[in-house]
PDBQT receptor file of N, H, CA, C and O in Angstrom, charges set to zero:
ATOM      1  N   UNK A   1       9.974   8.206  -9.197  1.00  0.00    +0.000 N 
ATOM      2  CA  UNK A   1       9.364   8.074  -7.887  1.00  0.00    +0.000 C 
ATOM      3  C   UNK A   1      10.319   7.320  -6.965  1.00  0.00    +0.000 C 
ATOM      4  O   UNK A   1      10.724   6.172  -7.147  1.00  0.00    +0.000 OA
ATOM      5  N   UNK A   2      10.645   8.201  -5.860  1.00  0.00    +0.000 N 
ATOM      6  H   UNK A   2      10.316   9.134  -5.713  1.00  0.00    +0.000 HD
ATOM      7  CA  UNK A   2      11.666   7.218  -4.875  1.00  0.00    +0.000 C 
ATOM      8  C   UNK A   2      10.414   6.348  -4.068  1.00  0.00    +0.000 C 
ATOM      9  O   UNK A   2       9.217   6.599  -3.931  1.00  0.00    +0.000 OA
ATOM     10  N   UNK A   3      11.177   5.336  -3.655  1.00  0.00    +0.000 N 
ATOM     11  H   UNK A   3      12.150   5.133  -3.766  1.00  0.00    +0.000 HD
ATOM     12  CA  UNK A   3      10.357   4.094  -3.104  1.00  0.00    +0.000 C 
ATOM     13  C   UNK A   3       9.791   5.019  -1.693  1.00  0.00    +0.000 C 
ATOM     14  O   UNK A   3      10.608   5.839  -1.274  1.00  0.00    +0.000 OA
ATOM     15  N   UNK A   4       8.562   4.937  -1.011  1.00  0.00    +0.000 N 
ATOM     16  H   UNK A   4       7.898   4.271  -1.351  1.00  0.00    +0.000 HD
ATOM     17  CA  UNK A   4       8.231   5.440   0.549  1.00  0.00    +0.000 C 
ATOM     18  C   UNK A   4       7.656   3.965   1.337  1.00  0.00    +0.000 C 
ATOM     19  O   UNK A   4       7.277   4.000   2.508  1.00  0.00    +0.000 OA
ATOM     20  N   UNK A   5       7.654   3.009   0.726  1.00  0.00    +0.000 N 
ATOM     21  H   UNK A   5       7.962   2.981  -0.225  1.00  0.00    +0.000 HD
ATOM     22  CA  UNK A   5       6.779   2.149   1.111  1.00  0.00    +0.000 C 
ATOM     23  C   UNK A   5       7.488   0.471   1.129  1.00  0.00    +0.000 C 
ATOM     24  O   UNK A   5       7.537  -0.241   0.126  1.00  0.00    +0.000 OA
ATOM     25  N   UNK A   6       7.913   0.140   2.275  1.00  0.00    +0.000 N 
ATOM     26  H   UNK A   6       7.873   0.718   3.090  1.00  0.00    +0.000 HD
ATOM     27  CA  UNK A   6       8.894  -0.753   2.679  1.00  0.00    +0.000 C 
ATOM     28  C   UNK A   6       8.484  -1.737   3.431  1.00  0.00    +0.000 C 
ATOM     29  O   UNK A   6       7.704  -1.325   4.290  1.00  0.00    +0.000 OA
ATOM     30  N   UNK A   7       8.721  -3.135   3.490  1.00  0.00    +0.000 N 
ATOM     31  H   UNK A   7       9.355  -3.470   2.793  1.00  0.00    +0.000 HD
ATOM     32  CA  UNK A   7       8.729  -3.994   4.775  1.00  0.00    +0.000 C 
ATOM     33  C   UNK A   7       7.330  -4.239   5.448  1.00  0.00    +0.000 C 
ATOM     34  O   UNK A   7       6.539  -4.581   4.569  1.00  0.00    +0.000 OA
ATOM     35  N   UNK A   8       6.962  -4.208   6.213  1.00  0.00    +0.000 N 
ATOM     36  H   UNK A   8       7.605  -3.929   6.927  1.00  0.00    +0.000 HD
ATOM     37  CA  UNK A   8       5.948  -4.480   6.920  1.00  0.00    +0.000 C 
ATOM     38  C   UNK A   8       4.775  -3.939   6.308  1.00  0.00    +0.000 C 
ATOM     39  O   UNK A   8       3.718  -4.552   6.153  1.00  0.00    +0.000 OA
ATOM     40  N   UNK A   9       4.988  -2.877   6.003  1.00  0.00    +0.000 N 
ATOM     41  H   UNK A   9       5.846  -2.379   6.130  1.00  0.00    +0.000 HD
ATOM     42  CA  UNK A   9       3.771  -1.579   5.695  1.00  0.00    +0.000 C 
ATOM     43  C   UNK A   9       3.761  -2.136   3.931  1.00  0.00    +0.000 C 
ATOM     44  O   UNK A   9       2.753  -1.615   3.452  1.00  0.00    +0.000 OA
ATOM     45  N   UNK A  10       4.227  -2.676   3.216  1.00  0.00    +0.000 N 
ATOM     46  H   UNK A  10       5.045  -3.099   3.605  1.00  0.00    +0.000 HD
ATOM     47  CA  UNK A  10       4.239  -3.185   1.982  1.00  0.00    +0.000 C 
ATOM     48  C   UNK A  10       3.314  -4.607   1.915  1.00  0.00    +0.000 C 
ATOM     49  O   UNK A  10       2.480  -4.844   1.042  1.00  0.00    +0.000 OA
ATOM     50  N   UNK A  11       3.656  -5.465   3.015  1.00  0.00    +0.000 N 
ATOM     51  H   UNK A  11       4.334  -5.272   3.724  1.00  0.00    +0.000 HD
ATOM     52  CA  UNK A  11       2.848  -6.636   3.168  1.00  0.00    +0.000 C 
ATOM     53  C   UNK A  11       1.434  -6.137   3.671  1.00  0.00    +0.000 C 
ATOM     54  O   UNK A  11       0.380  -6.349   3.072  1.00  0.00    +0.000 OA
ATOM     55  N   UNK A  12       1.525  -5.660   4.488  1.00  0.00    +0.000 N 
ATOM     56  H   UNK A  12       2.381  -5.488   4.974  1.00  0.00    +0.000 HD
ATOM     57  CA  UNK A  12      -0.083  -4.716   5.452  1.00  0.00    +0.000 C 
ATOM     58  C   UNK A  12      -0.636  -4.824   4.048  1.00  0.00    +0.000 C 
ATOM     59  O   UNK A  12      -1.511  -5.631   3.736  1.00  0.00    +0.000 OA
ATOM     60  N   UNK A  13       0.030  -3.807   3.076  1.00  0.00    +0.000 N 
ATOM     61  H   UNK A  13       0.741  -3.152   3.330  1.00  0.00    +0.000 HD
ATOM     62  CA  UNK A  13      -1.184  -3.070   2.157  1.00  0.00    +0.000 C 
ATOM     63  C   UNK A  13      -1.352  -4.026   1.245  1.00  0.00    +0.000 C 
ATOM     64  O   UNK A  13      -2.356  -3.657   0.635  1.00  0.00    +0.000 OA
ATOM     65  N   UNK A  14      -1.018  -4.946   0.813  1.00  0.00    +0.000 N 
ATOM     66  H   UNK A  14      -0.202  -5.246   1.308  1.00  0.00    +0.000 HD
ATOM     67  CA  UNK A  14      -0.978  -6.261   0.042  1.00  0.00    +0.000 C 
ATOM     68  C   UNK A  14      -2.145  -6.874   0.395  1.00  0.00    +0.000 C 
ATOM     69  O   UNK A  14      -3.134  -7.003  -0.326  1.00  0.00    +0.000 OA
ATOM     70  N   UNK A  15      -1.940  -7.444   2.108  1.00  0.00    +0.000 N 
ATOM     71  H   UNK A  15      -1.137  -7.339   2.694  1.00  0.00    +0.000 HD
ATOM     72  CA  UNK A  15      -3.008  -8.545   2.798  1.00  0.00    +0.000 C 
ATOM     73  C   UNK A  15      -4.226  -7.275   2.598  1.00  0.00    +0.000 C 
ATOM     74  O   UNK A  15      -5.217  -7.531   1.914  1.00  0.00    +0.000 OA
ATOM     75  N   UNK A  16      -4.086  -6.056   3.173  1.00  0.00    +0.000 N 
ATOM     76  H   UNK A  16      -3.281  -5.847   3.728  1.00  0.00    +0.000 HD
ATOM     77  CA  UNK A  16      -5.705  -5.474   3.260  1.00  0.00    +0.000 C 
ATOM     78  C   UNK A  16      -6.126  -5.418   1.777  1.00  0.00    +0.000 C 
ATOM     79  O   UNK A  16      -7.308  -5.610   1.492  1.00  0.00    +0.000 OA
ATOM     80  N   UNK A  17      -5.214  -5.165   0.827  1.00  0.00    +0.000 N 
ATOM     81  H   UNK A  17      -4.254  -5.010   1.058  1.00  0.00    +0.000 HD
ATOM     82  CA  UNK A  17      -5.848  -4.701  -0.412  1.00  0.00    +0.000 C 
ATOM     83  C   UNK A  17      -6.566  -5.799  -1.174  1.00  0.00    +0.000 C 
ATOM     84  O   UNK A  17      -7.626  -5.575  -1.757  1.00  0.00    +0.000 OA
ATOM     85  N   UNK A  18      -5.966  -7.014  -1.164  1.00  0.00    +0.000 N 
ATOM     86  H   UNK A  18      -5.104  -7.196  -0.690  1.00  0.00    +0.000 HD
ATOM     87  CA  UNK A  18      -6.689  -8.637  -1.038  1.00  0.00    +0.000 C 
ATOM     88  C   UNK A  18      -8.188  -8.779  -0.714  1.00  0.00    +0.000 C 
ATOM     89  O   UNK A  18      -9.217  -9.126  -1.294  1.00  0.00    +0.000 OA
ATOM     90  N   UNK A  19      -7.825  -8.361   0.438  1.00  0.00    +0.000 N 
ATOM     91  H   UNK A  19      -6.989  -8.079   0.910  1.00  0.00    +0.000 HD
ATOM     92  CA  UNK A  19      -8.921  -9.423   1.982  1.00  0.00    +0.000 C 
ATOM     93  C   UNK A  19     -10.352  -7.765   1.335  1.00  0.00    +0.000 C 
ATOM     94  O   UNK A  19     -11.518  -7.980   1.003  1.00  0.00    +0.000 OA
ATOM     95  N   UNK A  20      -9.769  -6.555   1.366  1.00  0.00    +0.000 N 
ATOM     96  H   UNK A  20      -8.822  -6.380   1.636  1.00  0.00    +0.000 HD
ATOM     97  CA  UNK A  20     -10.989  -5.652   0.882  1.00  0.00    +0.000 C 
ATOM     98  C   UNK A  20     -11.416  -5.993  -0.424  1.00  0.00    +0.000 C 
ATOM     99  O   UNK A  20     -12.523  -5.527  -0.692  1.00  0.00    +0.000 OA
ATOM    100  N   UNK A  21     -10.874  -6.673  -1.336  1.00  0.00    +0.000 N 
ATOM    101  H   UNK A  21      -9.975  -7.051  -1.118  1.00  0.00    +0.000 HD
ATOM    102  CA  UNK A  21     -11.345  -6.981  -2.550  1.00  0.00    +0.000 C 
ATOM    103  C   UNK A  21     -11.970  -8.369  -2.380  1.00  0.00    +0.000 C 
ATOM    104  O   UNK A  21     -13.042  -8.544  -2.959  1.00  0.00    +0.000 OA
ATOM    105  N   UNK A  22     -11.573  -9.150  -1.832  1.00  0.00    +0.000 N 
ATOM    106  H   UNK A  22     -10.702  -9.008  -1.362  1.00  0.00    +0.000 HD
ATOM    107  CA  UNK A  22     -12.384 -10.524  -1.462  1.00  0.00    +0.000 C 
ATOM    108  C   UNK A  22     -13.872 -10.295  -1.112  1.00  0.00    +0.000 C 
ATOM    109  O   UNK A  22     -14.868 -10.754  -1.671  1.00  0.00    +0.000 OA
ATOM    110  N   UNK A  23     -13.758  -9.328   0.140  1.00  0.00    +0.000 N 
ATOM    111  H   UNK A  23     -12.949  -8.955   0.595  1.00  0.00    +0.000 HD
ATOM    112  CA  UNK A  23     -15.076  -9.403   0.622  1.00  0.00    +0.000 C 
ATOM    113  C   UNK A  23     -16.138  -8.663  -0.342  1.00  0.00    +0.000 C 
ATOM    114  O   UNK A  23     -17.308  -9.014  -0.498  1.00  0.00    +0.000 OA
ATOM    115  N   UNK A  24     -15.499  -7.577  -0.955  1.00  0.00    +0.000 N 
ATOM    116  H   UNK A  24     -14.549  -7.292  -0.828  1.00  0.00    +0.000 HD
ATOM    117  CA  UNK A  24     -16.386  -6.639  -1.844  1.00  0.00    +0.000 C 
ATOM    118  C   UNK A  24     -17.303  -7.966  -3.006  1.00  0.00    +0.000 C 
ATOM    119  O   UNK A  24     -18.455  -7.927  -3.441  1.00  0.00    +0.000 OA
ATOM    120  N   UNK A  25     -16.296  -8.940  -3.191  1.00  0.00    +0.000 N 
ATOM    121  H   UNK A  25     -15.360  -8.971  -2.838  1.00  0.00    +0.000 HD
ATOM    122  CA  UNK A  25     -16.796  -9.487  -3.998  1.00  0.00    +0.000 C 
ATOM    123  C   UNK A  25     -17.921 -10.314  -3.431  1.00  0.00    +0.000 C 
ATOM    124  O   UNK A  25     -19.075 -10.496  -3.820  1.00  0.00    +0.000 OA
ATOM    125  N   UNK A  26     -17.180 -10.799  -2.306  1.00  0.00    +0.000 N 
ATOM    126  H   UNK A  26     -16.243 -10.651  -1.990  1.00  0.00    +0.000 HD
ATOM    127  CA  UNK A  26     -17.788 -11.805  -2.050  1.00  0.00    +0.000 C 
ATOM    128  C   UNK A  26     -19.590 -10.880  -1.369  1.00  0.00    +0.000 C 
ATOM    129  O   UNK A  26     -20.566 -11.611  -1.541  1.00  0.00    +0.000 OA
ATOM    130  N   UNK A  27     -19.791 -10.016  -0.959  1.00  0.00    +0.000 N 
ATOM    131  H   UNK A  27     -18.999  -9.422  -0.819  1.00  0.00    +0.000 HD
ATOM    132  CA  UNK A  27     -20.959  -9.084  -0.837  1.00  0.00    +0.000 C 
ATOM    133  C   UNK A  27     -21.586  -8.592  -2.115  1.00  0.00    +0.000 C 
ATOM    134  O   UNK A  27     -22.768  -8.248  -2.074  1.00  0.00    +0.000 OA
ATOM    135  N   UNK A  28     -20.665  -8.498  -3.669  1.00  0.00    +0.000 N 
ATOM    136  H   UNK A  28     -19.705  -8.777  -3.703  1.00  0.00    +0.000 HD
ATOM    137  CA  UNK A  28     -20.998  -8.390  -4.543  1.00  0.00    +0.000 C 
ATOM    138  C   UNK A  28     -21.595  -6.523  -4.384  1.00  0.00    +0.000 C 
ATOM    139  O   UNK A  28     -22.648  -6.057  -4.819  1.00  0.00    +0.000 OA
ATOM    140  N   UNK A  29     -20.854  -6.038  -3.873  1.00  0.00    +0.000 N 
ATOM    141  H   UNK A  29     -19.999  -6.416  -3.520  1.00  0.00    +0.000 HD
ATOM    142  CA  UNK A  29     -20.531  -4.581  -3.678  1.00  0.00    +0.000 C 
ATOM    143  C   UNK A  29     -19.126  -4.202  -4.505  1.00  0.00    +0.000 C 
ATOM    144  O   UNK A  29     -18.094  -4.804  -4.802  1.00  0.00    +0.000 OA
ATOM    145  N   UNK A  30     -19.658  -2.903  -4.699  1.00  0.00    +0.000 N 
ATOM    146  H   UNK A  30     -20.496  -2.414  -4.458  1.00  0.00    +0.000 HD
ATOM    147  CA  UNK A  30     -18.502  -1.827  -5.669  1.00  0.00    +0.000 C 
ATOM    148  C   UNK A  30     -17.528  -1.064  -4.827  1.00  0.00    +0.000 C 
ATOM    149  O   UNK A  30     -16.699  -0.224  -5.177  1.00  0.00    +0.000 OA
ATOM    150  N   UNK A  31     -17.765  -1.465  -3.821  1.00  0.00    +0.000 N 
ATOM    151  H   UNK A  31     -18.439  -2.147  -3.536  1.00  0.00    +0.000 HD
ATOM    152  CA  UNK A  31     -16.765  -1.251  -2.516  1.00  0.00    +0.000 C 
ATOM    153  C   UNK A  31     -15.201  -1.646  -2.337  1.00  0.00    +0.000 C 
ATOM    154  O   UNK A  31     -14.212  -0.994  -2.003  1.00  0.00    +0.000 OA
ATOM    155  N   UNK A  32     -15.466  -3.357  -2.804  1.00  0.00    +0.000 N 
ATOM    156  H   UNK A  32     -16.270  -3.887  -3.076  1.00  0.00    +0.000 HD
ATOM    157  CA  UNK A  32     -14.388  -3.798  -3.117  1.00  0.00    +0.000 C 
ATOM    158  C   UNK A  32     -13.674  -3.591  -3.909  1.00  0.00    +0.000 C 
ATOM    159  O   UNK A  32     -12.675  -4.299  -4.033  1.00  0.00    +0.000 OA
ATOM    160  N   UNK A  33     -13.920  -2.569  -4.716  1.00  0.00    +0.000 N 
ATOM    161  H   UNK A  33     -14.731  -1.994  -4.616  1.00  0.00    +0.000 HD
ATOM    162  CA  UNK A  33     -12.805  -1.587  -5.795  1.00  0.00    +0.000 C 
ATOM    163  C   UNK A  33     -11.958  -0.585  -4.523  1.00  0.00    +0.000 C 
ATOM    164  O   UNK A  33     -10.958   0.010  -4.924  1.00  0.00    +0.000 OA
ATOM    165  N   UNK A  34     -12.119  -0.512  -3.911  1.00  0.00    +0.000 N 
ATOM    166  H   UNK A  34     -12.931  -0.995  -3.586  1.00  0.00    +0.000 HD
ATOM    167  CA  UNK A  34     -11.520   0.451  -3.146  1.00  0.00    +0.000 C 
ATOM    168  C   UNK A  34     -10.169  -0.519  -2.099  1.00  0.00    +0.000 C 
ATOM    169  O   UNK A  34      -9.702  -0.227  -0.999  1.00  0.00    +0.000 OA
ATOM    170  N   UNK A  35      -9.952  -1.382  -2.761  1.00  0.00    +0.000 N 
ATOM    171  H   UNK A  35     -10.332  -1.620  -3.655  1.00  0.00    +0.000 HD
ATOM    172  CA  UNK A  35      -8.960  -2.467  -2.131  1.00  0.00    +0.000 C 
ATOM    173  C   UNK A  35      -7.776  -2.313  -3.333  1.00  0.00    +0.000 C 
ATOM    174  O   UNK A  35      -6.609  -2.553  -3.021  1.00  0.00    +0.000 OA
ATOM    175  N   UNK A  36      -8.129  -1.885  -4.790  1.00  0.00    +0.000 N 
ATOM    176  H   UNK A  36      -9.077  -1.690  -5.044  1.00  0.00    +0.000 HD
ATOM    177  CA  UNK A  36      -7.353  -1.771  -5.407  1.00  0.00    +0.000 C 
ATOM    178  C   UNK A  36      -5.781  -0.784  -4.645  1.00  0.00    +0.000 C 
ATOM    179  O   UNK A  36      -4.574  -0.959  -4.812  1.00  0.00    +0.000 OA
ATOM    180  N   UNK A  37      -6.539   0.206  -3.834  1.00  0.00    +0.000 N 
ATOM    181  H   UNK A  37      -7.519   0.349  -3.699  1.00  0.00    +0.000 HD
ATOM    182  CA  UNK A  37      -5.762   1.577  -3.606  1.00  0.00    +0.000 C 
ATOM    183  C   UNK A  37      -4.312   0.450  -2.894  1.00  0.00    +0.000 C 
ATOM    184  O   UNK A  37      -3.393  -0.069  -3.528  1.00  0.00    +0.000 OA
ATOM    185  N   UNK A  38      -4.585   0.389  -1.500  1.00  0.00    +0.000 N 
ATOM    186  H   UNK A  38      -5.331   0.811  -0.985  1.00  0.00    +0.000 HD
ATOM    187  CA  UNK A  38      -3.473  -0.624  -1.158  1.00  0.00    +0.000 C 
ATOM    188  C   UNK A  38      -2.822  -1.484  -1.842  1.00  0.00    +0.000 C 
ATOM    189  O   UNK A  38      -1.608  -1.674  -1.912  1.00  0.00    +0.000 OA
ATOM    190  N   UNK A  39      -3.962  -2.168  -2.512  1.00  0.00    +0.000 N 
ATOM    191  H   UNK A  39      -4.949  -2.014  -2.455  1.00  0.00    +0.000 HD
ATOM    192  CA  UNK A  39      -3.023  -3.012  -3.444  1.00  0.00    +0.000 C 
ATOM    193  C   UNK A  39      -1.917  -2.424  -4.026  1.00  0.00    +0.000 C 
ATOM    194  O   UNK A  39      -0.746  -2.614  -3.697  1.00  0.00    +0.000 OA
ATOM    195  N   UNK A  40      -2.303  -1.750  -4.848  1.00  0.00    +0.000 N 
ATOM    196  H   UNK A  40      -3.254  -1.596  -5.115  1.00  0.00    +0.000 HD
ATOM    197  CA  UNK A  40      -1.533  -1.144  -5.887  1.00  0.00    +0.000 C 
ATOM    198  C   UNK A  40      -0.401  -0.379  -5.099  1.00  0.00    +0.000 C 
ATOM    199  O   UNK A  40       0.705  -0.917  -5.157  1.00  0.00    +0.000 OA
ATOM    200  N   UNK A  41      -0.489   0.693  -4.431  1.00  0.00    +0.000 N 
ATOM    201  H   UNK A  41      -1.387   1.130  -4.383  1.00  0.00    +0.000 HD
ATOM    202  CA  UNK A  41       0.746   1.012  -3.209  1.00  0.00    +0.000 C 
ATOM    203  C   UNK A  41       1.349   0.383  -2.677  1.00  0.00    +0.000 C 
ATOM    204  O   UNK A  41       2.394   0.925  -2.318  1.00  0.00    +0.000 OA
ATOM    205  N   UNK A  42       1.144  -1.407  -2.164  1.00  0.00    +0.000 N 
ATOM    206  H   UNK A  42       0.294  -1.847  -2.455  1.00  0.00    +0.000 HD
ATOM    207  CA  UNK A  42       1.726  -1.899  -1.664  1.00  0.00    +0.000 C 
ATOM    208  C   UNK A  42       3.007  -2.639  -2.647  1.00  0.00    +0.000 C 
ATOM    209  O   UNK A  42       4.224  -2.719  -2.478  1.00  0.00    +0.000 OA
ATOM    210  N   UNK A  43       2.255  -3.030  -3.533  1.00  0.00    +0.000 N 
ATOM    211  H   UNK A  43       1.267  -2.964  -3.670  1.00  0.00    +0.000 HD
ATOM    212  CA  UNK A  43       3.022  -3.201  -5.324  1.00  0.00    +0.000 C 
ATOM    213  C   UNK A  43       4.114  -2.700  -5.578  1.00  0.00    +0.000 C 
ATOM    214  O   UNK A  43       5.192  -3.292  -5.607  1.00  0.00    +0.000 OA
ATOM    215  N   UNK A  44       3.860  -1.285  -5.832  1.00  0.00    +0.000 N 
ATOM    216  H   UNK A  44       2.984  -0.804  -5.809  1.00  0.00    +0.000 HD
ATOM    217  CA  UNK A  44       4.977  -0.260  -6.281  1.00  0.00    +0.000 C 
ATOM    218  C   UNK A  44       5.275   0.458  -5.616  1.00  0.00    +0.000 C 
ATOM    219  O   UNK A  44       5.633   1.540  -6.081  1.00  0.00    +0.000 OA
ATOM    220  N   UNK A  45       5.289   0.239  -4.107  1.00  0.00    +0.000 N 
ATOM    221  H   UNK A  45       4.998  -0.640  -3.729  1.00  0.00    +0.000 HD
ATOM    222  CA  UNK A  45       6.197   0.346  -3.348  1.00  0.00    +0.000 C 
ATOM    223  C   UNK A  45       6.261   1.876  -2.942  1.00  0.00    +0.000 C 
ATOM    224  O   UNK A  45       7.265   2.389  -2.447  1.00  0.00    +0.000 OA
ATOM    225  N   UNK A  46       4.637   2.799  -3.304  1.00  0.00    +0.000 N 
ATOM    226  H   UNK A  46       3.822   2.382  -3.706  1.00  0.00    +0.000 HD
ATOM    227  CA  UNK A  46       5.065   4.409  -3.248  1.00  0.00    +0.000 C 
ATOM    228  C   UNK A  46       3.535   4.642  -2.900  1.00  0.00    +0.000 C 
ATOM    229  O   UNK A  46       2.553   4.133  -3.441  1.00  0.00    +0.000 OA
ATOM    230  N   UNK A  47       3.582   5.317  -2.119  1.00  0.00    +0.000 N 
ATOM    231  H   UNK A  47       4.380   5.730  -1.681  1.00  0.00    +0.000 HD
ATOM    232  CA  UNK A  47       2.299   5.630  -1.348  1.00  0.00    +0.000 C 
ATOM    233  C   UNK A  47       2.381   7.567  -1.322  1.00  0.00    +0.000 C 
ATOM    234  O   UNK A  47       3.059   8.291  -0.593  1.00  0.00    +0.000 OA
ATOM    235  N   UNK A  48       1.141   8.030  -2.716  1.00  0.00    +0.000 N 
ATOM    236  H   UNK A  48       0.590   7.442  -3.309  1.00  0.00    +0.000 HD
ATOM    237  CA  UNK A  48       1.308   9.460  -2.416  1.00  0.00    +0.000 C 
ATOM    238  C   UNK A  48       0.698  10.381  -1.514  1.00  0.00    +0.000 C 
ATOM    239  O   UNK A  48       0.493  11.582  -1.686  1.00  0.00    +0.000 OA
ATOM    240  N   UNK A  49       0.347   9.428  -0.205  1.00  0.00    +0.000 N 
ATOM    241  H   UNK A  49       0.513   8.452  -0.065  1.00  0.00    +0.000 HD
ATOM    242  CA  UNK A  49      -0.469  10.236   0.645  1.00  0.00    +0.000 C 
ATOM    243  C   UNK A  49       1.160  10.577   1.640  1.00  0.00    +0.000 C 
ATOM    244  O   UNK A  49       1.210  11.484   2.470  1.00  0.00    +0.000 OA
ATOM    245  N   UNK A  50       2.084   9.866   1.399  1.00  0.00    +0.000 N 
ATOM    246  H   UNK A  50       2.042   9.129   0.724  1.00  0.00    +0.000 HD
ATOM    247  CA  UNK A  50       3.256  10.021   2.454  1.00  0.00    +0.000 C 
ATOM    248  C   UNK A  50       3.886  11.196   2.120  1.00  0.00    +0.000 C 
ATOM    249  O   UNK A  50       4.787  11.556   2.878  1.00  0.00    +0.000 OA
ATOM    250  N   UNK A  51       3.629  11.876   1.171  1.00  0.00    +0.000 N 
ATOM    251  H   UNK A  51       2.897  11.583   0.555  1.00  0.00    +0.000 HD
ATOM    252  CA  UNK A  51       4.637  13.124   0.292  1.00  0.00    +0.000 C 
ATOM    253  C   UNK A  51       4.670  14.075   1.020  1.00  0.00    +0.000 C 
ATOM    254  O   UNK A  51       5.738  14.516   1.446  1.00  0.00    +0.000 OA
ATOM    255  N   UNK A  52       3.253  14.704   1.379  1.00  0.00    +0.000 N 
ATOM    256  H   UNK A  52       2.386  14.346   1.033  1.00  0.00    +0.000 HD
ATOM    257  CA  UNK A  52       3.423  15.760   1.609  1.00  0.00    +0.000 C 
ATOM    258  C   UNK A  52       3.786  16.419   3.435  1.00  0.00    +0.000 C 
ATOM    259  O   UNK A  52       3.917  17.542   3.922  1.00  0.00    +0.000 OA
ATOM    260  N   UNK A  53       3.851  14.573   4.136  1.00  0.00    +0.000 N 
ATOM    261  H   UNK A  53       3.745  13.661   3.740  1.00  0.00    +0.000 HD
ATOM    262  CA  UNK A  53       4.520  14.187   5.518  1.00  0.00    +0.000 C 
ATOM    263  C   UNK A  53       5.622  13.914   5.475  1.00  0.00    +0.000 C 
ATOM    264  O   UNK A  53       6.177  13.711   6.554  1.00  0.00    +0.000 OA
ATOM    265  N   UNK A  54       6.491  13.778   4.093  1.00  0.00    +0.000 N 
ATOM    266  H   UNK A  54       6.040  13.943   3.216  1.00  0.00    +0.000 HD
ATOM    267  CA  UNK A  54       7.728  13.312   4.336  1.00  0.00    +0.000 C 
ATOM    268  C   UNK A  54       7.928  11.889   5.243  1.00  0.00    +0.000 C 
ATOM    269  O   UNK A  54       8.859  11.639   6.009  1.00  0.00    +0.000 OA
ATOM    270  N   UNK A  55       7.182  11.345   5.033  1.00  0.00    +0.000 N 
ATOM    271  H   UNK A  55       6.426  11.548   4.411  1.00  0.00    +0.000 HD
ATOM    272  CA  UNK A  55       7.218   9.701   5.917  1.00  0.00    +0.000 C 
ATOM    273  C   UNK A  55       7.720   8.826   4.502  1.00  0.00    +0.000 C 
ATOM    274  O   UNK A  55       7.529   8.927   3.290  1.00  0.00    +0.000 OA
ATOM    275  N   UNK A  56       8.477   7.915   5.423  1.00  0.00    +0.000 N 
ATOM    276  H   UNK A  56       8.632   7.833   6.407  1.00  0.00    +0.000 HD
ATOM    277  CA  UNK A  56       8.613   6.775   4.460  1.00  0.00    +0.000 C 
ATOM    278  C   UNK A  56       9.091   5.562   5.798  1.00  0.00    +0.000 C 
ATOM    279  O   UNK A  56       9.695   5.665   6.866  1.00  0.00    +0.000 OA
ATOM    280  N   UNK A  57       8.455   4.455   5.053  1.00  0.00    +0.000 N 
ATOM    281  H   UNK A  57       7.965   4.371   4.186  1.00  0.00    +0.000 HD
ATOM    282  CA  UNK A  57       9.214   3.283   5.872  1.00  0.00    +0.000 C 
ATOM    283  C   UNK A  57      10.138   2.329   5.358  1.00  0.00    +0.000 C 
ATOM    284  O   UNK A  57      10.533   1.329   5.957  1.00  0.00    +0.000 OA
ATOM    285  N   UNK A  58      10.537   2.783   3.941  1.00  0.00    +0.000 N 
ATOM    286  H   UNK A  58      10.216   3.596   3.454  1.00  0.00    +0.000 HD
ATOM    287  CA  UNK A  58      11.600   2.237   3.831  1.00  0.00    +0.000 C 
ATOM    288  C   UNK A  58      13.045   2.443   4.456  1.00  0.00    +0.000 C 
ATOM    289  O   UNK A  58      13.553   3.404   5.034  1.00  0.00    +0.000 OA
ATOM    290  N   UNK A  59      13.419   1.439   4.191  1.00  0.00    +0.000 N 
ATOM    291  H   UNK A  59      13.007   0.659   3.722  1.00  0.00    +0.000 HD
ATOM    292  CA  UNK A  59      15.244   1.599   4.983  1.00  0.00    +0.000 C 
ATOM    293  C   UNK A  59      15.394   1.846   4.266  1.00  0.00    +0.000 C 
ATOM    294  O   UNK A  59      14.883   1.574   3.180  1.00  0.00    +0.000 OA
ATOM    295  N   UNK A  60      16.426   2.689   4.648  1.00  0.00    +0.000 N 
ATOM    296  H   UNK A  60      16.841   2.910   5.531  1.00  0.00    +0.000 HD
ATOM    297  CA  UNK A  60      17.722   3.667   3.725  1.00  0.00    +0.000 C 
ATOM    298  C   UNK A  60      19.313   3.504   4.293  1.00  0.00    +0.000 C 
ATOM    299  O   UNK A  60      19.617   3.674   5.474  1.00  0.00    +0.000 OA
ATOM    300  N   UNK A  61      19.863   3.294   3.674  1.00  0.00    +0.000 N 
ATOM    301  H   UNK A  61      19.616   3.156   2.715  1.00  0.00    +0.000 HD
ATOM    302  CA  UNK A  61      21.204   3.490   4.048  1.00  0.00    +0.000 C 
ATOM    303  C   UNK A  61      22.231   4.273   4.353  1.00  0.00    +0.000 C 
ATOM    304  O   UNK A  61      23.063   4.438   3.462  1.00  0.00    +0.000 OA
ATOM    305  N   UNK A  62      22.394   4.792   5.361  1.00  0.00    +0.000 N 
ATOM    306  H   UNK A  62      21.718   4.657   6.086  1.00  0.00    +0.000 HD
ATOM    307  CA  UNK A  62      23.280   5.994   5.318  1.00  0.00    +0.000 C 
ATOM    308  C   UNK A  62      24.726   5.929   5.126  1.00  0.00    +0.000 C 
ATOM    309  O   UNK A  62      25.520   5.003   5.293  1.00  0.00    +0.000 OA
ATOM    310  N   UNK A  63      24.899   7.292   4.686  1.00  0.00    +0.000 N 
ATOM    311  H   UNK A  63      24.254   8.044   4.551  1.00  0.00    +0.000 HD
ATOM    312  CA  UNK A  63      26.384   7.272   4.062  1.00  0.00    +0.000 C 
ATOM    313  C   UNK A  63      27.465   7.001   5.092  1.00  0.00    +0.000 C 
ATOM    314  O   UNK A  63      27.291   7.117   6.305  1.00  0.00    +0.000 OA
ATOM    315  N   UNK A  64      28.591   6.633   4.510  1.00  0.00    +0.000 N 
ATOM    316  H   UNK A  64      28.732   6.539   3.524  1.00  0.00    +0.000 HD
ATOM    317  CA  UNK A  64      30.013   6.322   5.852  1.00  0.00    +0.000 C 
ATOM    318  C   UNK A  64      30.442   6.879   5.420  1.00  0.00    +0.000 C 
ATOM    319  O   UNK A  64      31.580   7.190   5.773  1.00  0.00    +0.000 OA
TER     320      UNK A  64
């Protein structure tokens, strides 16, 4: 899996995937399973909803 998921958009999905699992709990709703998703994308750094857009926000380096 090449990395799609970089920088800003890596922290985003970190803090939301957190803050949606906090509250799920803290409401004591099964909702807050659905914070895992970001989490986990923000983690490993690969988000497979970007594939089939060809988006990524990681930097890349181009060749000289």
């Amino acid at each position: 899996m090449k990395p799609n998921v970089g920088g800003i958009d890596k922290i985003i999905r970190i803090i939301a995937g957190l803050s949606i699992i906090a509250v799920g709990a803290y409401f004591q709703s099964w909702w807050g399973a659905a914070g895992l998703i970001p989490l986990a994308t923000g983690l490993i750094n690969w988000c497979p909803a970007y594939l089939p857009f060809g988006w990524s926000t990681c930097k890349t380096k181009e060749a000289e």
